[in-house]
Structures are given as C-alpha cells and as structure tokens.
FIVONU-992160 format. One record per residue (C-alpha): residue in three letters; x, y, z. Coordinates in Angstrom, 3 decimals. Layout:
BEGIN
@type->Ala, u->X, v->Y, w->Z
...
***
This chain:
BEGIN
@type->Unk, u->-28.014, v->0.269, w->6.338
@type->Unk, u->-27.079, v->-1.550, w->9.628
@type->Unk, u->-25.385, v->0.418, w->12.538
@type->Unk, u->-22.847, v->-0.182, w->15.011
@type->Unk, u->-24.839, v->-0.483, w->17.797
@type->Unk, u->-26.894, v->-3.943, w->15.316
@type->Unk, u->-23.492, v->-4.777, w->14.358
@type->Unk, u->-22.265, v->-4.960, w->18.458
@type->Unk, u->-25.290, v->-6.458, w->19.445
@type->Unk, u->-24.363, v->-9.137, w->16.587
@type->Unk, u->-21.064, v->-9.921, w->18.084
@type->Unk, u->-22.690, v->-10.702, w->21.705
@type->Unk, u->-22.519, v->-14.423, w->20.237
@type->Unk, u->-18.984, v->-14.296, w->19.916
@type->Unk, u->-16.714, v->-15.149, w->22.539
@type->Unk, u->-13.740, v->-13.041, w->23.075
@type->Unk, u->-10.157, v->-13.659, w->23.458
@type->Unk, u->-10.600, v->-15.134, w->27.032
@type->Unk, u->-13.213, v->-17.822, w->25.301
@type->Unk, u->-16.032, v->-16.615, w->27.590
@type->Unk, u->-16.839, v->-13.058, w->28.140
@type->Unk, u->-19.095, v->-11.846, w->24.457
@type->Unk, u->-16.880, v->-10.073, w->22.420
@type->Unk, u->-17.952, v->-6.332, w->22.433
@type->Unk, u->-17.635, v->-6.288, w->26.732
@type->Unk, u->-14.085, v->-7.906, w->26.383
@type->Unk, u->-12.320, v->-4.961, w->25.506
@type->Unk, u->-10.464, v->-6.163, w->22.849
@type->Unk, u->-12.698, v->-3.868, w->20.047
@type->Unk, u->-10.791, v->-1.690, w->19.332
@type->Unk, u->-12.134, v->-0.101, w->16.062
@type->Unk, u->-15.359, v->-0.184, w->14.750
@type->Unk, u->-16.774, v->1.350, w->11.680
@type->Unk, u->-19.094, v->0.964, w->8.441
@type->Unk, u->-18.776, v->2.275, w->5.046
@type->Unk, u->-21.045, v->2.063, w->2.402
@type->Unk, u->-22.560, v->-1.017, w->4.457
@type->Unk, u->-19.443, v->-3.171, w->4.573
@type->Unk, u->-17.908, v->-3.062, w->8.039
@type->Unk, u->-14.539, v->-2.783, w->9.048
@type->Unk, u->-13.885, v->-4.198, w->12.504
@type->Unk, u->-10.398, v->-4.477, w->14.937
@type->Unk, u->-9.791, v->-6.620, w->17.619
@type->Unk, u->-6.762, v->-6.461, w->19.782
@type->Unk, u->-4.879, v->-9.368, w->20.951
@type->Unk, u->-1.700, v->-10.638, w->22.083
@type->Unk, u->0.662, v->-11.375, w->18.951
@type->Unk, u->1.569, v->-14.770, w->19.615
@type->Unk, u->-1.868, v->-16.349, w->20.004
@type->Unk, u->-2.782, v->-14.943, w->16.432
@type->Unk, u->-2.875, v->-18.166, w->15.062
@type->Unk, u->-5.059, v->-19.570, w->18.104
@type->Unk, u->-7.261, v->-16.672, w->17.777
@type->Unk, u->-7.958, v->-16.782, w->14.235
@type->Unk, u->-11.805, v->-18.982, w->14.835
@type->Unk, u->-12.458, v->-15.946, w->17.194
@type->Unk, u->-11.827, v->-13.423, w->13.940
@type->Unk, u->-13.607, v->-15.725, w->11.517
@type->Unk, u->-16.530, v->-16.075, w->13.834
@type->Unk, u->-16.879, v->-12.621, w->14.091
@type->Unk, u->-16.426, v->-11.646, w->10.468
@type->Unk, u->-19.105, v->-14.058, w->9.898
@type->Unk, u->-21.563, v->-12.374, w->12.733
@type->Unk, u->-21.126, v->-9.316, w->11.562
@type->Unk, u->-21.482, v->-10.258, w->8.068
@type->Unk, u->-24.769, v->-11.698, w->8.791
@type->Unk, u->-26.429, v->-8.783, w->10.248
@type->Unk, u->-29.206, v->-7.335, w->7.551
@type->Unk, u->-28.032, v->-4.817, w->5.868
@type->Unk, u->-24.756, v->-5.625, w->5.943
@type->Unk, u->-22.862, v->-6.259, w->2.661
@type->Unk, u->-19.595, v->-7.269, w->3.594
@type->Unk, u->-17.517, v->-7.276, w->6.290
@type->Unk, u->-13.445, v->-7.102, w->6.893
@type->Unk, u->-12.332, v->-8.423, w->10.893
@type->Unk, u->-8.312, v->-7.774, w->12.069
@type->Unk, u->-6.801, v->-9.062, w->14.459
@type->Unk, u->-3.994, v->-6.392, w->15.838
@type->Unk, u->-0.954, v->-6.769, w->18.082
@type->Unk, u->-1.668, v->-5.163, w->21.180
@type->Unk, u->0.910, v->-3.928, w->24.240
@type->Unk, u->-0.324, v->-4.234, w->27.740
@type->Unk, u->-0.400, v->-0.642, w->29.104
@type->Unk, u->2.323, v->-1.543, w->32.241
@type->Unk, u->4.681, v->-2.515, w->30.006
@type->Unk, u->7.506, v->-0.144, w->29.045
@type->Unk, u->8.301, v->0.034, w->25.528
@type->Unk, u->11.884, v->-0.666, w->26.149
@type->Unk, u->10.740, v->-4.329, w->27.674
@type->Unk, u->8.839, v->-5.177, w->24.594
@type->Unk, u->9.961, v->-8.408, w->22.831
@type->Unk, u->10.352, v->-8.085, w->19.027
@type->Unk, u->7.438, v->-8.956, w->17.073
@type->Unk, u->8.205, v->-11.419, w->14.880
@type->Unk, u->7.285, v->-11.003, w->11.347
@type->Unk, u->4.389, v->-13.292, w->9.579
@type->Unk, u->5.128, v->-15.486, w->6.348
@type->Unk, u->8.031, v->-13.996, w->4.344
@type->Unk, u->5.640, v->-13.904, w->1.244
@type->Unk, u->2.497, v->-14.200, w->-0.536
@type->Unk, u->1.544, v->-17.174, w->-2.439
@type->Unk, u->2.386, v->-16.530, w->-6.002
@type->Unk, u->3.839, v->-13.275, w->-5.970
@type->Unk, u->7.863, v->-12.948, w->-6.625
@type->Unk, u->8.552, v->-9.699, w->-6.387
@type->Unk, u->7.166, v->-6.845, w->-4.044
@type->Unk, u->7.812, v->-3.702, w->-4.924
@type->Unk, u->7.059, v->-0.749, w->-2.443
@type->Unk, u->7.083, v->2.951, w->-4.143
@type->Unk, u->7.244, v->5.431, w->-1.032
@type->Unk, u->7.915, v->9.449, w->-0.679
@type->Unk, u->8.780, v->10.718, w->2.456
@type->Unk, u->5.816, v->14.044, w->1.540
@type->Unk, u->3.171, v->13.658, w->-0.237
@type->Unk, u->2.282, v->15.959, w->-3.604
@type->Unk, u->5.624, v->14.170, w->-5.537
@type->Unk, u->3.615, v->12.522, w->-7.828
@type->Unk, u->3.748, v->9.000, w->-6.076
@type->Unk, u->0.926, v->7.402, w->-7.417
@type->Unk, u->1.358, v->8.455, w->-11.051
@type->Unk, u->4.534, v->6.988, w->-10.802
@type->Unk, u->3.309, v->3.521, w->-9.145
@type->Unk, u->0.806, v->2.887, w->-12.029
@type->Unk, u->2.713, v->3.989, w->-14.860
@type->Unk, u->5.707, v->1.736, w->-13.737
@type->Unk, u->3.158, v->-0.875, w->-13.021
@type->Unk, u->1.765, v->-0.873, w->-16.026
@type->Unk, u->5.861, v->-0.663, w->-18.068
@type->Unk, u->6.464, v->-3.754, w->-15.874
@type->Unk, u->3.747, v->-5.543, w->-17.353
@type->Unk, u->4.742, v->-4.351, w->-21.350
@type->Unk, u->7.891, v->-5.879, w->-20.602
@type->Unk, u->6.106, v->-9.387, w->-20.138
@type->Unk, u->5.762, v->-9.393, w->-16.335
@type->Unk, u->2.338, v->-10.552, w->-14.840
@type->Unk, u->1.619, v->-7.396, w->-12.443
@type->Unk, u->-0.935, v->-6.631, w->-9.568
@type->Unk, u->-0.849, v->-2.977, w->-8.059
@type->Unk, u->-1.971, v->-2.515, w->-4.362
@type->Unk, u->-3.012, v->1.011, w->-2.690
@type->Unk, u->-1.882, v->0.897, w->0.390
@type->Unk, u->-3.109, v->4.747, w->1.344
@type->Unk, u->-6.009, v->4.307, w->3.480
@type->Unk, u->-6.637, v->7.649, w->3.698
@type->Unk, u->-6.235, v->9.025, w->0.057
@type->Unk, u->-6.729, v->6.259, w->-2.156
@type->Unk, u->-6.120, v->7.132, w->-5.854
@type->Unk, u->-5.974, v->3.744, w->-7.790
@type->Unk, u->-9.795, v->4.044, w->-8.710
@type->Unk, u->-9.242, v->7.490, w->-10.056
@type->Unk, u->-5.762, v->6.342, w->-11.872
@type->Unk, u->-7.864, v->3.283, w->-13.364
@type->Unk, u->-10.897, v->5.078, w->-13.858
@type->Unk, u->-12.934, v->2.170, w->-11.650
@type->Unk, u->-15.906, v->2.169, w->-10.170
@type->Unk, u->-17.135, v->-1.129, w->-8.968
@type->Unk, u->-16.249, v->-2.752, w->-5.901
@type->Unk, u->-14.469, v->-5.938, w->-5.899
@type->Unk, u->-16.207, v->-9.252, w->-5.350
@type->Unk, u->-15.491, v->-11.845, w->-2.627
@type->Unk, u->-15.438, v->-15.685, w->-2.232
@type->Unk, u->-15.875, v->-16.626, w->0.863
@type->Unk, u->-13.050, v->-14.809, w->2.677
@type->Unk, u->-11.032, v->-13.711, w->-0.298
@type->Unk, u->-11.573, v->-10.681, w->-1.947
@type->Unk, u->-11.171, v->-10.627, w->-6.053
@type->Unk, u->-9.183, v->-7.747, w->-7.447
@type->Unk, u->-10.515, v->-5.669, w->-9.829
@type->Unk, u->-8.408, v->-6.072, w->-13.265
@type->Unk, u->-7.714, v->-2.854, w->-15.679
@type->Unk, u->-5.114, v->-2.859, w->-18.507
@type->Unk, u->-4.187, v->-6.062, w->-17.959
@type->Unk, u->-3.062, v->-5.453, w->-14.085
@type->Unk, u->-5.178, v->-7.076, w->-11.219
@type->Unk, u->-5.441, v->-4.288, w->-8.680
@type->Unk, u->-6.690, v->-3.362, w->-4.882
@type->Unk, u->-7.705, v->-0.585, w->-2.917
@type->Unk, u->-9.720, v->0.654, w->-0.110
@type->Unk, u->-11.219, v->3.172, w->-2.842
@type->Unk, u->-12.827, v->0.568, w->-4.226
@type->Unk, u->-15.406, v->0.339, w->-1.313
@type->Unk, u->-16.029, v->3.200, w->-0.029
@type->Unk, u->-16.726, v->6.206, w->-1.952
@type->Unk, u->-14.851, v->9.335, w->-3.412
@type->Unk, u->-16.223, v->11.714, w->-1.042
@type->Unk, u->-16.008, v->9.730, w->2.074
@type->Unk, u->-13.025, v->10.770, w->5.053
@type->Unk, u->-11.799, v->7.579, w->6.438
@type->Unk, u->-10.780, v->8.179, w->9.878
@type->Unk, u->-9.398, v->4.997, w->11.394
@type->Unk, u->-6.958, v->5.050, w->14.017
@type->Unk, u->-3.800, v->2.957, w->13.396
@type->Unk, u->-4.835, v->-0.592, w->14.391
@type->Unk, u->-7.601, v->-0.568, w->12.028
@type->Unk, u->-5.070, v->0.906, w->9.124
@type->Unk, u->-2.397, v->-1.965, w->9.851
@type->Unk, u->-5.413, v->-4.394, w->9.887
@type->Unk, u->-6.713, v->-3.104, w->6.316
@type->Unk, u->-3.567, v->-3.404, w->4.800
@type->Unk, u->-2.671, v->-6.387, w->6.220
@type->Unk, u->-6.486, v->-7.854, w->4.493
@type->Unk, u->-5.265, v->-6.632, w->1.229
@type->Unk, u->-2.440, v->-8.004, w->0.905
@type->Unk, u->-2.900, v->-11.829, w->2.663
@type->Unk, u->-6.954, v->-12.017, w->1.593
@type->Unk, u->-6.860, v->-11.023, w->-2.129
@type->Unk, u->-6.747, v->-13.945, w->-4.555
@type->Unk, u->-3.752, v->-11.955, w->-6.336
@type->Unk, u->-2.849, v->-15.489, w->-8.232
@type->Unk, u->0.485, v->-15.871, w->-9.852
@type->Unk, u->2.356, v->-12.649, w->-10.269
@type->Unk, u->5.444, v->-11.527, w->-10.724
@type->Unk, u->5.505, v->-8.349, w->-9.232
@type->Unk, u->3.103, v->-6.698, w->-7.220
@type->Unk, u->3.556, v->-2.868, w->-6.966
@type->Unk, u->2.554, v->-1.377, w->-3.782
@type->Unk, u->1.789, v->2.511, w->-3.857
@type->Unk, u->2.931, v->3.500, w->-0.066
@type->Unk, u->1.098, v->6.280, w->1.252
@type->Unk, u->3.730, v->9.123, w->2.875
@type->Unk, u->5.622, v->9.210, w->4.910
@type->Unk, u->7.351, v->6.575, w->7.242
@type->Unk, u->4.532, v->5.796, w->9.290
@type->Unk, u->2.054, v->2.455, w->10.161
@type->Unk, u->1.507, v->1.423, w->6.614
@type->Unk, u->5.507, v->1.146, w->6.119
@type->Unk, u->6.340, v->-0.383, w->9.308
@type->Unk, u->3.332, v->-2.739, w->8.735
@type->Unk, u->4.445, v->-3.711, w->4.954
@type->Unk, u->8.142, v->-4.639, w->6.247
@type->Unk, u->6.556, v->-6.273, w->8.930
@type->Unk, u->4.186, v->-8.582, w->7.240
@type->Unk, u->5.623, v->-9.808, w->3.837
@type->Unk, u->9.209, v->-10.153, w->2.389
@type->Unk, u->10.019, v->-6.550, w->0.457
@type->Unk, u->11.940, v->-6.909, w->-2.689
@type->Unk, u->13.020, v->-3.613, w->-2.851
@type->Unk, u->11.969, v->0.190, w->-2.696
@type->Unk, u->11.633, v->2.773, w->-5.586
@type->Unk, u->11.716, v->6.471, w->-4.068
@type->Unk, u->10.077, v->9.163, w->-5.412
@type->Unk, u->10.899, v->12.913, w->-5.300
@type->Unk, u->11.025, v->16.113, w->-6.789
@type->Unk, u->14.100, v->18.152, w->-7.100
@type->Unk, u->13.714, v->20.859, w->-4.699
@type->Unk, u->15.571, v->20.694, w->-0.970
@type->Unk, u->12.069, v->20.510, w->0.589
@type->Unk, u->11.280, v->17.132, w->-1.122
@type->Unk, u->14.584, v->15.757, w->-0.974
@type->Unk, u->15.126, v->15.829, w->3.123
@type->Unk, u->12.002, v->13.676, w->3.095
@type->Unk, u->13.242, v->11.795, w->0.594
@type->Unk, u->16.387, v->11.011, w->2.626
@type->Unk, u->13.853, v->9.814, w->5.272
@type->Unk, u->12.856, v->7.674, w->3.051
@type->Unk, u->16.114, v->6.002, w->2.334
@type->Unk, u->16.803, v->5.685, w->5.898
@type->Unk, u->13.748, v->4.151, w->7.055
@type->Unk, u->14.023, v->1.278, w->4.362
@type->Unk, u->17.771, v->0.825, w->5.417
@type->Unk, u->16.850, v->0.312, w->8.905
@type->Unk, u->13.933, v->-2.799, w->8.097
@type->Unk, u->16.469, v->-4.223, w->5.605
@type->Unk, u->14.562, v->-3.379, w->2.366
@type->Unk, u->17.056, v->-2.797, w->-0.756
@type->Unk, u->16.505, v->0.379, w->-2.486
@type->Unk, u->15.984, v->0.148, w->-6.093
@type->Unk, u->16.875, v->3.474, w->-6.951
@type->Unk, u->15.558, v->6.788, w->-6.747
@type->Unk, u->13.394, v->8.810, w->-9.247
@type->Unk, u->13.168, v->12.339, w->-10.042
@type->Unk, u->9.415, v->13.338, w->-10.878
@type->Unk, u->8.392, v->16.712, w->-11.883
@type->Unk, u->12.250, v->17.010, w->-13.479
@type->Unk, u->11.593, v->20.042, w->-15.755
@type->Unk, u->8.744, v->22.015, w->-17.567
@type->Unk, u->9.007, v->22.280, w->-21.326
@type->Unk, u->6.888, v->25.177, w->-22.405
@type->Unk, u->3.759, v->23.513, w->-25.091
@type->Unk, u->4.433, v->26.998, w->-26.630
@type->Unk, u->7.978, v->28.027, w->-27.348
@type->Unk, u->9.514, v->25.182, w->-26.211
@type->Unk, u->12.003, v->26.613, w->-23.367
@type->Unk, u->12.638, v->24.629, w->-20.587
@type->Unk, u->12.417, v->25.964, w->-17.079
@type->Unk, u->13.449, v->23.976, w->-13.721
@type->Unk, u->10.494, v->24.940, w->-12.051
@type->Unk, u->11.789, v->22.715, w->-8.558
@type->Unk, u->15.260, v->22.649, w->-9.424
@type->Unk, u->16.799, v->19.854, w->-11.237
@type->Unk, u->19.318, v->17.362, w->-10.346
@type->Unk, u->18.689, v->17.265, w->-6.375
@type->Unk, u->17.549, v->12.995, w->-6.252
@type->Unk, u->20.476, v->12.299, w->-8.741
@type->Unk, u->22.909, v->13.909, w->-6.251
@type->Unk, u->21.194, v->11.879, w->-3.412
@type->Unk, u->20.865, v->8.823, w->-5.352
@type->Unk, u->24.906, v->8.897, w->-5.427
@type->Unk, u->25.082, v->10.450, w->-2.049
@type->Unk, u->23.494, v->7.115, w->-1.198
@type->Unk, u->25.056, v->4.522, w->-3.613
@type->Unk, u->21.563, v->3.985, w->-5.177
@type->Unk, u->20.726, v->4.135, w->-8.702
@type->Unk, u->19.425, v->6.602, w->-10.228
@type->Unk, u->16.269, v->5.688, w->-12.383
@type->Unk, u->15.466, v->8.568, w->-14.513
@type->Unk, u->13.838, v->11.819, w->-14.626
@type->Unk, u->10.447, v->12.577, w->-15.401
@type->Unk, u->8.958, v->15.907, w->-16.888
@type->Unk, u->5.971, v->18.055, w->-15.268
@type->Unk, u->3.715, v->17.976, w->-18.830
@type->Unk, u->0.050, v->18.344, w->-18.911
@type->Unk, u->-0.121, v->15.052, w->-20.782
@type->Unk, u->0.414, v->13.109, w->-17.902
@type->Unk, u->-1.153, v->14.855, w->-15.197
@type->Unk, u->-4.900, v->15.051, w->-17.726
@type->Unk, u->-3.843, v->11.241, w->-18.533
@type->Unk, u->-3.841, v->10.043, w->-15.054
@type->Unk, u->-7.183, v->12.191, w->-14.342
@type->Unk, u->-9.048, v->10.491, w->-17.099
@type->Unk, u->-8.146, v->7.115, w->-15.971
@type->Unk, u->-6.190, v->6.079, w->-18.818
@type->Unk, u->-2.379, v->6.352, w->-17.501
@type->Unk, u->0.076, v->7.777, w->-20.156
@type->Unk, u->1.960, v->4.724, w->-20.792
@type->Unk, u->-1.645, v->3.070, w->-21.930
@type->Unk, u->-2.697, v->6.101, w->-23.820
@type->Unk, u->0.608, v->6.943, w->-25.972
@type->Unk, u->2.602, v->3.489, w->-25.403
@type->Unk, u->5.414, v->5.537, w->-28.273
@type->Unk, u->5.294, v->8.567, w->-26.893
@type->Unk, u->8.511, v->10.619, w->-25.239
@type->Unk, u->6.897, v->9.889, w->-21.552
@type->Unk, u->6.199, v->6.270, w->-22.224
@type->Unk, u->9.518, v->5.581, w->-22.569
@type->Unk, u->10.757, v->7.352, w->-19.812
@type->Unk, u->8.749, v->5.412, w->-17.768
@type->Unk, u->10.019, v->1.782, w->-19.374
@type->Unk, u->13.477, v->3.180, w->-19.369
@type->Unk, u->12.612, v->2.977, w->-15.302
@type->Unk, u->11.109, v->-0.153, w->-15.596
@type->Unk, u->13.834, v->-1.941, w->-17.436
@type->Unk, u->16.074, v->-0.508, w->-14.335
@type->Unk, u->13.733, v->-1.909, w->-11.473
@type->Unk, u->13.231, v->-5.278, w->-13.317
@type->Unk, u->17.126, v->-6.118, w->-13.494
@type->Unk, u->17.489, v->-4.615, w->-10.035
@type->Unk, u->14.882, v->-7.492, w->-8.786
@type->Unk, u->15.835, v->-10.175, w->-10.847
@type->Unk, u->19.269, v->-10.020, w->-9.458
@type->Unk, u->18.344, v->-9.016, w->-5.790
@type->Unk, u->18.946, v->-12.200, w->-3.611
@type->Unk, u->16.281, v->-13.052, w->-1.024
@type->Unk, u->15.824, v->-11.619, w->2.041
@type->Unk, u->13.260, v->-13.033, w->5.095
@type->Unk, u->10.659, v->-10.559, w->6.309
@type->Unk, u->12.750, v->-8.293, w->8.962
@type->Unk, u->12.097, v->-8.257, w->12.486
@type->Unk, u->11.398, v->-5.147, w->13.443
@type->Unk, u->12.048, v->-3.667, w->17.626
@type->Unk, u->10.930, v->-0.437, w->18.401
@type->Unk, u->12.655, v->1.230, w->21.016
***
C-alpha cells in the first residue's frame, strides 16, 4: 500500500493555489490520509476562487490517484479563513447550487444525541418511501460511525467512473457511505475540513440519477456535517428523532432550533423507542417515558409522525441487514413506519421551494 510521504512526493507536480509553488510546500494541505489504499486528501482555499481552483483539485486527485498502490483517491477543496481575520468581519459564505441533478426531495433525519435509534429510522423510512412508489437513494452522512453497510448488510465498495462514484443499490434503494471504503474496524479521525469535504464528495460526485427523495442519515448533533448539508444543497425538510425521556428531548429541541435558524422546514418529529411490550405476558412498560416528542412536536407547531416501539424484531432486523420493513412488509412495525412515510411524503410534496440558505457565523 502507498504512504503519505509517496502520495506527497506525488503531488510535487502539482501547482498550488498561487499557480507556482508544488502543492504539498504551499500550505494549503490541510488533511491527508489513506484508508484501505484509497486516499482522502484536503486542500484549503479561499471560497470564491473554488470554481478557478477546481483544475488544481482535479490535477491532484489525478496525481495522487496515479501513485502505485493507490486504488482510489477523493481531493476537497475547503473554505479557509485567514488567521488575522476576526470572525465577526467574515463575509457570508455563499451557498453552492441549490440542488442536485435529479433529486427532488432531500430529506435530512438528525438527533441532537446519538443512541435514539437514528439510523434505523433513516432506512426503514427510506425504504416505506420507496413502497409508496418513490425512487429513493439513502446517504450516510456520519463519517465517524457509519452504519448503512451494517443496515444493508454490504460489503463491497462502490465503483467509480472517472470522477463519479456509483452507489451501491440494496432493496431497490441506491445508497452511499464512507463505510463502504474503509473497513468496520477502522477509527476515522479526520479533522473537520476533511469531514465537510467527504460529505460534500458524496453528495455532488455520486451518479445518484433521477430520484425523488434522497434520505440523508445526519450524524448527531448540530455540528460540521449539518452546517455543511444546509450549506451545500437545498434541504427539503427535517425529520427529528428522539426518545421520550427529558435527556433526549433537550437535544432534540436543539435540533429544532438549529434547522429553524438555516431555514430548513421540519417535517415532524418522531418518537423511537415509544414503549416495550413484554414477548411474554404482554404488559407494556414506558421504559423512557412516553409522550415527551409529542408534547414538543406541539410545543413547536410540528407534526407529530408517530411512535415507534423498542421490540427485539427490529433491533435483530437491522443487525442482520435486512431492515424490518423488508423482512415483514405486513407486520405491526411495518406499518408504523409507512404510517410515517405517508406523513413525510405529503409534507414534501406540498413544501414550496426554498434556495440553499446562506449561512453567517458570528
């Protein structure tokens, strides 16, 4: 497998942003790293000469692709601040293309903690959007804990053509994450440039085709990834995921808030891990509490999309890597989940649209 130091060397024949001085002495690297022999490289830059730039990122992707043992290779470029200059004095960044080719809807399914059950819910909505007819994609946008191979039980990493990756396809979703190439056990630890810059590859350099929705499975929190997302593409709306206990729900509130603030429409609020019904006797206990998002949801003058139970059945279904809603399409938690998709599906074929925010940090 190549190393960094083959990789730099590689990029010596690339001139940097100033068009003279080889790329790794510019100072514009800014993250560097290879996984599983595919490299992952970020270059900072000033926003507005992105467009200008973009040779200087294609040469380099192509350098580094080149170097032997190599197999593929992913090249950002990232907004960077000059260090002088107060925060308070920075322009607004101005948002890229409101959209992606081909894609109506995006859908962004975000907690404000993590351990809510987040993902389970992004696939199995995913995949009730497409039994209702929709043509949906499914994007992973956790960097750090991807769980889409897991949740589609796939292995294989996705193919490219030329620049474009191809999503992998399972149950009739085409779908993308950064689990795909690198492996289960690995730690990625990329600092936020590099995060912004894989996301932003995933969702602009995917041949996602025509689709009407594509669900994107935040990761926590209201960090990078989120600002990122409202930054780059047009948001359709946000589906918010929590469980009913006070811990879950002030994060969920955070939640709310931040999507307010970028000018993303919520599309309701769901309550996951509602209520245990004993396999045995059948009593039900509210292990979490139960109630706490529907309160919020009309604290907030969202909807309320549904609850759904803690049951064994979905939690072994989503280990095995054949969702619930796949594995028992009749079942009690199937249509739970449709129920919820029904809901999101009106909600975005009668949301207006909205440009891509801009976004000023203060």
């Amino acid at each position: 497998m190549a190393s960094e130091q083959e990789v730099l060397k590689a990029l010596e024949a690339v001139a940097g942003p100033d068009g003279k001085t080889p790329l790794p002495q510019s100072g514009a690297v800014s993250g560097l790293s290879i996984r599983d022999g595919k490299v992952y490289l970020s270059i900072s830059i000033d926003p507005k000469r992105s467009a200008e730039l973009e040779p200087m990122r294609a040469a380099a992707e192509t350098a580094a692709r080149n170097v032997a043992g190599v197999a593929g290779a992913i090249v950002s470029l990232t907004a960077a601040r000059p260090a002088q200059q107060a925060p308070a004095a920075a322009a607004p960044r101005t948002a890229r293309a409101p959209s992606i080719p081909g894609v109506r809807h995006i859908v962004a399914v975000a907690s404000g903690k993590g351990g809510v059950g987040k993902s389970t819910t992004s696939i199995n909505l995913a995949l009730s959007l497409a039994a209702l007819g929709w043509r949906v994609g499914i994007l992973d946008a956790d960097i750090y804990g991807p769980s889409l191979p897991r949740l589609l039980n796939l292995k294989d990493g996705p193919r490219t053509e030329g620049k474009t990756l191809i999503p992998l396809e399972a149950f009739g979703l085409k779908a993308m994450s950064i689990g795909f190439m690198v492996g289960e056990d690995e730690a990625m630890i990329w600092r936020g440039p590099m995060v912004m810059g894989a996301l932003q590859q995933m969702l602009r350099d995917v041949a996602w085709g025509e689709l009407d929705c594509l669900v994107v499975d935040m990761p926590p929190g209201t960090g990078d990834a989120q600002l990122t997302l409202a930054q780059t593409v047009t948001i359709a709306g946000a589906v918010i995921v929590s469980t009913p206990q006070d811990l879950a729900l002030i994060d969920a509130r955070r939640g709310v808030a931040m999507f307010n603030k970028v000018n993303v429409p919520v599309l309701g609020i769901i309550e996951n891990m509602s209520y245990f019904v004993c396999p045995q006797c059948g009593g039900r206990s509210d292990i979490f509490g139960h109630g706490g998002a529907r309160l919020e949801a009309e604290r907030y003058g969202v909807p309320f999309l549904g609850e759904v139970p803690l049951h064994m059945e979905i939690r072994e279904r989503s280990d095995s890597g054949l969702p619930v809603v796949v594995a028992a399409p009749d079942g009690a938690h199937a249509k739970i989940y449709r129920a919820i998709a029904e809901q999101v599906k009106a909600g975005l074929e009668h949301s207006s649209v909205r440009s891509a925010p801009k976004i000023v940090i203060e």
